[in-house]
C-alpha positions in Angstrom: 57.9 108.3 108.6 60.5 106.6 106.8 62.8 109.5 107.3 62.5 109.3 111.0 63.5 105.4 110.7 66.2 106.3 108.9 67.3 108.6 111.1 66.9 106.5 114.2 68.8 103.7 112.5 72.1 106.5 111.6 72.2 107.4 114.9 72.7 104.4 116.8 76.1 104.2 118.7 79.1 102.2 117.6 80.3 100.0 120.7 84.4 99.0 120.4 84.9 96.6 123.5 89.1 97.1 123.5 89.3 94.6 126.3 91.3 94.8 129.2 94.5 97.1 128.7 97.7 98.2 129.8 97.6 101.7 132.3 100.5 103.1 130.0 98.2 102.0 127.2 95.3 104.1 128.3 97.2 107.3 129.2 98.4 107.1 125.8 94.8 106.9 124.6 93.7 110.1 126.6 97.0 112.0 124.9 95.6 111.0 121.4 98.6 108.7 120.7 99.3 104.7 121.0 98.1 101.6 119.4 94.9 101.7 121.2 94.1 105.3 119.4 95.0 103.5 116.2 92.2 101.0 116.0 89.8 103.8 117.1 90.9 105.4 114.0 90.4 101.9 112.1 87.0 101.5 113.4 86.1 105.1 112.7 87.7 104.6 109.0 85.7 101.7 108.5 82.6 103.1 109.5 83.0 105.7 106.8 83.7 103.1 104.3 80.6 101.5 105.1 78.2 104.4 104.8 79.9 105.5 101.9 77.6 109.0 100.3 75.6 109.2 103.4 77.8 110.6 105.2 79.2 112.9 103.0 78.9 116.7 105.2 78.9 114.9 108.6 81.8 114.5 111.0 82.1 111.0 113.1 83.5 112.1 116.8 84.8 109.0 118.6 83.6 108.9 122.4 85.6 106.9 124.7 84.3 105.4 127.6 87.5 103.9 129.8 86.2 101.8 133.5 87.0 99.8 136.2 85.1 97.0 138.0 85.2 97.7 141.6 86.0 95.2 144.0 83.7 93.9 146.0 84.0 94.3 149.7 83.5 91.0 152.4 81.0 90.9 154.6 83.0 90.3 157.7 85.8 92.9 157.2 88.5 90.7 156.7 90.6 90.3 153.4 93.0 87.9 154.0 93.7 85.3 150.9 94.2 82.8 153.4 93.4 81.5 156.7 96.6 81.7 159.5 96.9 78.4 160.8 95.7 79.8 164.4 92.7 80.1 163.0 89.8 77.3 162.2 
């Protein structure tokens, strides 16, 4: 039972919120190259420092995850950022 615990606990996801980021940023990030690729590596390096034996014979493999919020549409089907003066 403890080994199950264990193993539950090793195998939770690590989560790296990156923020909001430049597009040339996150091409370079899908290539394997930029700044953004760097601190993956960081977190990655720091996760083996942490673990330290127990991971000795196991191989971390970063998973990306890159999104977008979409925007939400208006109800009335107008977009305008303004009202024309014409209109009340």
């Amino acid at each position: 039972m403890a080994v199950e615990q264990q193993y539950l606990l090793s195998s939770l996801p690590l989560v790296i919120d990156l923020g909001k980021q430049q597009r040339k940023k996150l091409k370079n990030l899908k290539r394997g190259k930029g700044s953004l690729m760097l601190e993956v590596n960081e977190a990655l390096n720091e996760i083996q420092a942490r673990m330290g034996n127990d991971i000795a014979g196991k191989q971390l493999v970063p998973v990306v995850f890159l999104y977008e919020k979409k925007r939400r549409k208006s109800r009335n089907g107008l977009s305008l950022p303004f009202l024309p003066p014409f209109m009340p």
